[in-house]
mmCIF file of the C-alpha atoms, coordinates in Angstrom:
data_MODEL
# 
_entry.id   MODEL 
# 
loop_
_atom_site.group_PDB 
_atom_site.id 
_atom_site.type_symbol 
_atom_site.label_atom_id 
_atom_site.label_alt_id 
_atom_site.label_comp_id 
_atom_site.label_asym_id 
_atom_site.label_entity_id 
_atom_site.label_seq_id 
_atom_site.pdbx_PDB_ins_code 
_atom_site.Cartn_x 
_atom_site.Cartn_y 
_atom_site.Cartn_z 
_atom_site.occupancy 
_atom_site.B_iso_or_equiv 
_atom_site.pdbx_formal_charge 
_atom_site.auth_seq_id 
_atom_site.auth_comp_id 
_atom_site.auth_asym_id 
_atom_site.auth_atom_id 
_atom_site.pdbx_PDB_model_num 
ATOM 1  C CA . UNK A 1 1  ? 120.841 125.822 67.789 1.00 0.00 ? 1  UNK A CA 1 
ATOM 2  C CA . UNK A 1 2  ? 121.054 128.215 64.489 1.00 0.00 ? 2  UNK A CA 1 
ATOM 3  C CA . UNK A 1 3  ? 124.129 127.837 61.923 1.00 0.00 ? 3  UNK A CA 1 
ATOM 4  C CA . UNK A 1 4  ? 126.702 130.242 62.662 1.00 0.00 ? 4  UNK A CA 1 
ATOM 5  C CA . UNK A 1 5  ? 126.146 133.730 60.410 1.00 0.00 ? 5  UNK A CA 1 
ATOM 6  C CA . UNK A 1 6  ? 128.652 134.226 57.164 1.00 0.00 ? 6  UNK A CA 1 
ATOM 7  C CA . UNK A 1 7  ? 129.537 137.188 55.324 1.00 0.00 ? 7  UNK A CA 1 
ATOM 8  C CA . UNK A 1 8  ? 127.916 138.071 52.495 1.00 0.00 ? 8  UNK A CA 1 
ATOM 9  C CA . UNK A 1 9  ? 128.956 141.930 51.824 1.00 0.00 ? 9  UNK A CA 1 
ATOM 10 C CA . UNK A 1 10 ? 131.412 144.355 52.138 1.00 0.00 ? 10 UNK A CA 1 
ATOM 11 C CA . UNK A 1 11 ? 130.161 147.372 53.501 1.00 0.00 ? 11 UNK A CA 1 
ATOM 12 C CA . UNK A 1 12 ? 130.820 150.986 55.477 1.00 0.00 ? 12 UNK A CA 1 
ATOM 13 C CA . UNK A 1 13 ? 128.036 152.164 58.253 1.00 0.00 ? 13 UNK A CA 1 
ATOM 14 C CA . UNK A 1 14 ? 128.180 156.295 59.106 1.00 0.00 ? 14 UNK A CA 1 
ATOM 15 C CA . UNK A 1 15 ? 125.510 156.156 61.487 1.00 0.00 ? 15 UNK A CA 1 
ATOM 16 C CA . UNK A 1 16 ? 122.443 154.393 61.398 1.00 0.00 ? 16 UNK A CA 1 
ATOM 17 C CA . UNK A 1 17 ? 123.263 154.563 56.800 1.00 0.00 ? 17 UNK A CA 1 
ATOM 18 C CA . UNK A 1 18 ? 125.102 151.457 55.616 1.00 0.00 ? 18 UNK A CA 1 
ATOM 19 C CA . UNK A 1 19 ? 126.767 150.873 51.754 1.00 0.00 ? 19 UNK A CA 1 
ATOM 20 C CA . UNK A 1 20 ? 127.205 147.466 50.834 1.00 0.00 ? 20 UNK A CA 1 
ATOM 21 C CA . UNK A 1 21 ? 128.968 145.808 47.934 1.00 0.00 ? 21 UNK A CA 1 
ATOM 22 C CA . UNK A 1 22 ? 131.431 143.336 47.096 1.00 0.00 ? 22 UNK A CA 1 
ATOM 23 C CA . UNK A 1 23 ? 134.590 145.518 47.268 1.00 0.00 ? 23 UNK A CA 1 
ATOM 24 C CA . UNK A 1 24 ? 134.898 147.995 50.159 1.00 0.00 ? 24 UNK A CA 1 
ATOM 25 C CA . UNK A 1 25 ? 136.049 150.788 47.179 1.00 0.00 ? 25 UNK A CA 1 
ATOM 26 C CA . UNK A 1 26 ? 133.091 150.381 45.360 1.00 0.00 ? 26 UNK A CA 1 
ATOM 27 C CA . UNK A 1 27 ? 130.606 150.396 48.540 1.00 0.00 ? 27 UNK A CA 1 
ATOM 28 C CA . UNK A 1 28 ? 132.625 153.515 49.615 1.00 0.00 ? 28 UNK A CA 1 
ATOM 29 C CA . UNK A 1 29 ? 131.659 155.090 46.348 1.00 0.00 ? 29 UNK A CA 1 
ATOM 30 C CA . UNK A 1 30 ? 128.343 154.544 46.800 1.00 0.00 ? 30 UNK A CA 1 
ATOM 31 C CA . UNK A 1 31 ? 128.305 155.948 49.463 1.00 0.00 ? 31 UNK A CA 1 
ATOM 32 C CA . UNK A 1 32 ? 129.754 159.394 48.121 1.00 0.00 ? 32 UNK A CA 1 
ATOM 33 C CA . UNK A 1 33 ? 127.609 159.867 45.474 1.00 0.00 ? 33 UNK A CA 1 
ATOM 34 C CA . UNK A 1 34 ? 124.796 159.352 48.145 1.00 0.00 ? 34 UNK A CA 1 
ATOM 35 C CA . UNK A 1 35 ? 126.582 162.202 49.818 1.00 0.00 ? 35 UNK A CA 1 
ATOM 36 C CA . UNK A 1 36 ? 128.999 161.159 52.251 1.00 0.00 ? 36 UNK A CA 1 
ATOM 37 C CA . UNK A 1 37 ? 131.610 163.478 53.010 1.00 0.00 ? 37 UNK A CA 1 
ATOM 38 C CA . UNK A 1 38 ? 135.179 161.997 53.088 1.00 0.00 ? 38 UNK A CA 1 
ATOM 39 C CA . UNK A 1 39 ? 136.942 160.919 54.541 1.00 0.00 ? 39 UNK A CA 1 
ATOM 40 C CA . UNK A 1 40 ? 135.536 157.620 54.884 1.00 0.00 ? 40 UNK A CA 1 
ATOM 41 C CA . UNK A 1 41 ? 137.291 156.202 58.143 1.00 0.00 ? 41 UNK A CA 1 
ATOM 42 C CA . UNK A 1 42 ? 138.287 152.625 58.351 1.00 0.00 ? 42 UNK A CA 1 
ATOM 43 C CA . UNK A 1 43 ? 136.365 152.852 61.519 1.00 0.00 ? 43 UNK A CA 1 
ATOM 44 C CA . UNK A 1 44 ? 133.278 152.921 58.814 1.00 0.00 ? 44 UNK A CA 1 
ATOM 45 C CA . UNK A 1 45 ? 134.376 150.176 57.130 1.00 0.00 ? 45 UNK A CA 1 
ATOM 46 C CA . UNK A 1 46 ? 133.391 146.354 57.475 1.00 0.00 ? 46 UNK A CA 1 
ATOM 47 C CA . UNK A 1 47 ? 131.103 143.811 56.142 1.00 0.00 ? 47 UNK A CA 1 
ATOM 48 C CA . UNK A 1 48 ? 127.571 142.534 56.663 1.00 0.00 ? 48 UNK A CA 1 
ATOM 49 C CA . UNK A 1 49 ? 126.548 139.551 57.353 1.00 0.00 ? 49 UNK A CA 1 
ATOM 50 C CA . UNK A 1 50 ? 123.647 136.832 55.908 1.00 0.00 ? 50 UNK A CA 1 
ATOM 51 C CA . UNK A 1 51 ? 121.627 137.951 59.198 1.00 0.00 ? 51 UNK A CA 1 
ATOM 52 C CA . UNK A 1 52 ? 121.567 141.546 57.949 1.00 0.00 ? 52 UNK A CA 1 
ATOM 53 C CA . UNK A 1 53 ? 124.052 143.042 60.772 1.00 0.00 ? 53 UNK A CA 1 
ATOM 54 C CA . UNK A 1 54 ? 127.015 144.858 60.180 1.00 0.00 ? 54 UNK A CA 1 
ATOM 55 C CA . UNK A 1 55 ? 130.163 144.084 61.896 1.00 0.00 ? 55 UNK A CA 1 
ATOM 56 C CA . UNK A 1 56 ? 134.048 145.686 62.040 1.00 0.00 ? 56 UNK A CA 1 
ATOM 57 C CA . UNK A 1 57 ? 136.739 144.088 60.193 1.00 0.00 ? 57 UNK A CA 1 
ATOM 58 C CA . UNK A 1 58 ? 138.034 142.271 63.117 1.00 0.00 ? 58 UNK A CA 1 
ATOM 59 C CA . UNK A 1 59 ? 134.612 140.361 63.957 1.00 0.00 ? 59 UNK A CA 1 
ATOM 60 C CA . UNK A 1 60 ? 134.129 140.073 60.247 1.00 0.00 ? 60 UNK A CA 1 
ATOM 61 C CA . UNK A 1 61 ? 137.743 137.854 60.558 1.00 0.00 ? 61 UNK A CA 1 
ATOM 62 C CA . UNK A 1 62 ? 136.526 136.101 63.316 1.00 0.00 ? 62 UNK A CA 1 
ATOM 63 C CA . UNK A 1 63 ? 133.250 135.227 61.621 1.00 0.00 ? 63 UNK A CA 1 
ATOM 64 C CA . UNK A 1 64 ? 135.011 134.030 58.299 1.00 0.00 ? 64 UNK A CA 1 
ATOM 65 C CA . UNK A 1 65 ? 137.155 131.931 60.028 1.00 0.00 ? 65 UNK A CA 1 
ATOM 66 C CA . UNK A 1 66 ? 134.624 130.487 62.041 1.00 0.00 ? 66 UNK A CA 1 
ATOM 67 C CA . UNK A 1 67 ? 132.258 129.399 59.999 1.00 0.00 ? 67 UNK A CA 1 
ATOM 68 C CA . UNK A 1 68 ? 135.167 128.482 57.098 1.00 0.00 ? 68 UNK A CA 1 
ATOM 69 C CA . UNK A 1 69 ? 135.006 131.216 54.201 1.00 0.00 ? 69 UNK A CA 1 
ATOM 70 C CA . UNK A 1 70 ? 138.679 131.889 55.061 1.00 0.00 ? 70 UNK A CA 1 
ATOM 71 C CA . UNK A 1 71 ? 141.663 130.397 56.065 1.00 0.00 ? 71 UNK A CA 1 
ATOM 72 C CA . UNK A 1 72 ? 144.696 132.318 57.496 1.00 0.00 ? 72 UNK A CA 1 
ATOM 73 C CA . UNK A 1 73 ? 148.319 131.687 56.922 1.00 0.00 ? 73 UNK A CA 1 
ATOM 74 C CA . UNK A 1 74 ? 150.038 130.291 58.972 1.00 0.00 ? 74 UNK A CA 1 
ATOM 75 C CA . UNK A 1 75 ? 151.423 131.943 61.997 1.00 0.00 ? 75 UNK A CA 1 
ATOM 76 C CA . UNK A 1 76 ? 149.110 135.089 60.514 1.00 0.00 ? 76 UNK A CA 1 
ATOM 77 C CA . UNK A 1 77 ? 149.533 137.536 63.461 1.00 0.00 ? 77 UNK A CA 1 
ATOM 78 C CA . UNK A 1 78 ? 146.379 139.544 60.946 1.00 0.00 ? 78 UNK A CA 1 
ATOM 79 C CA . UNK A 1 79 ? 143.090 139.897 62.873 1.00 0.00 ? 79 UNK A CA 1 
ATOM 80 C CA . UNK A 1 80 ? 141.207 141.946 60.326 1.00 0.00 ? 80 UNK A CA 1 
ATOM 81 C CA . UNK A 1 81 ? 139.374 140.552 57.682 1.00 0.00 ? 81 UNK A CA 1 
ATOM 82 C CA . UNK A 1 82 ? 139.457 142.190 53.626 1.00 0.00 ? 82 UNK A CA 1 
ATOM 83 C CA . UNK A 1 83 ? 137.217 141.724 50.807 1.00 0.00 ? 83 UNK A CA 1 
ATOM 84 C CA . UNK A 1 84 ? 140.073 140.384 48.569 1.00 0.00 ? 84 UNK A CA 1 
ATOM 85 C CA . UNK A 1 85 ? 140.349 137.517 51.312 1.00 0.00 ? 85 UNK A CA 1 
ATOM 86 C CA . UNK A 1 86 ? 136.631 136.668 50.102 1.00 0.00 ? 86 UNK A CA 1 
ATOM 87 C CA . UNK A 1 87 ? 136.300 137.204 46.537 1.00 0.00 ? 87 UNK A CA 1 
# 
């Protein structure tokens, strides 16, 4: 059995075209001067993981919490994970 995937990058998908960085704002401006038109949904937005696949803020939470790169508070009712919760 393979070790569960972590996330490595922030990132925003349009189609089959993903940004990544450590911030979402600064993969998000990538991603304009490559020529996206805003507005950049948070539909677009979400992270990558170490397996190369990019998944939505809410699996991204699921993922961190998982495999232990974050920690919620206490009675946290949040299900979406942010870059700022990483790094």
């Amino acid at each position: 059995m393979g070790l569960s995937p972590r996330i490595v990058n922030s990132a925003v998908k349009r189609g089959d075209e993903i940004y990544t960085a450590i911030r979402h704002s600064k993969a998000i401006h990538m991603a304009a001067m490559g020529g996206w038109s805003p507005p950049i949904t948070s539909s677009e937005q979400g992270f990558v993981t170490d397996t190369g696949v990019f998944v939505d803020r809410q699996e991204a939470f699921r993922i961190a919490v998982e495999c232990g790169q974050f920690t919620p508070k206490p009675h946290s009712s949040r299900n979406t994970l942010f870059s700022e919760d990483l790094w």
